[in-house]
C-alpha positions in Angstrom: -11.6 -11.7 9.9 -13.8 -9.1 12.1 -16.9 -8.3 10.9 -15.5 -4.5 11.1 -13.2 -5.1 8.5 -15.3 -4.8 5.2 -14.8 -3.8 1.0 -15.9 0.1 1.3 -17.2 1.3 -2.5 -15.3 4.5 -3.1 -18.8 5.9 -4.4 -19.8 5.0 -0.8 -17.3 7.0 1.4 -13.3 7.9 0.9 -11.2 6.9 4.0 -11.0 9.4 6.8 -8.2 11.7 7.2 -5.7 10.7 9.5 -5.0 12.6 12.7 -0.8 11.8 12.3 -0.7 12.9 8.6 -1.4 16.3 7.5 -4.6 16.0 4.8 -4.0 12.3 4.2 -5.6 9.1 5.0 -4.0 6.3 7.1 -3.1 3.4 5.2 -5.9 1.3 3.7 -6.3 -2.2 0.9 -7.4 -0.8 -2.2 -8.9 -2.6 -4.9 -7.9 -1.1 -8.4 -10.7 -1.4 -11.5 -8.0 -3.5 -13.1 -8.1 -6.4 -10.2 -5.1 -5.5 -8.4 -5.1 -5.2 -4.5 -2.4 -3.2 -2.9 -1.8 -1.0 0.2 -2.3 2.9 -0.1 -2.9 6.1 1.0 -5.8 8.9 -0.4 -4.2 12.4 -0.8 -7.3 14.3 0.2 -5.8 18.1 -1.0 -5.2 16.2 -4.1 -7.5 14.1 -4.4 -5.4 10.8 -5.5 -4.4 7.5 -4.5 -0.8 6.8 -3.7 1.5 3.5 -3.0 4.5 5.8 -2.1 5.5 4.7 -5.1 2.8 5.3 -7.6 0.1 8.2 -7.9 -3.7 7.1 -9.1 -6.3 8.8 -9.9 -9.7 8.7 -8.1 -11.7 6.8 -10.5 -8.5 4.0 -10.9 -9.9 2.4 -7.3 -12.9 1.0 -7.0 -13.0 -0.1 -3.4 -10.9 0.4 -0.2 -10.9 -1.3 3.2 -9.2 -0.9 6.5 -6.2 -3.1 7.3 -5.8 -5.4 9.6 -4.2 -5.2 13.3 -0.4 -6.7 13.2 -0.3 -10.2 14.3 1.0 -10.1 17.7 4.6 -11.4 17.5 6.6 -12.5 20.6 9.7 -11.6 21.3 12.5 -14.2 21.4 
């Protein structure tokens, strides 16, 4: 894993907004005070956490951290 790619404490900095989303954050790992990890986004005019599925409040996530580039997959 790069170096780059690192846990960020939410009390730290939130994720930037994004410049293809209007107020949002790209996609980022969270980790949730409970232990789970799982993909979301930070609504910044809310100020909430999202799956898609799911809203969360600020304090819920403890941590967040970039993802990943895609594997680079040939085509068959």
């Amino acid at each position: 894993m790069p170096n780059d790619i690192a846990w960020i404490n939410v009390k730290d900095r939130l994720p930037e907004e994004s410049t293809e989303s209007n107020k949002n954050t790209d996609w980022v790992l969270c980790h949730f005070r409970w232990g789970t990890i799982a993909s979301a986004m930070f609504l910044t005019l809310r100020g909430v956490w999202t799956t898609g599925h799911t809203t969360f409040v600020q304090a819920d996530v403890t941590h967040w951290m970039t993802l990943p580039e895609p594997p680079e997959v040939e085509n068959e």
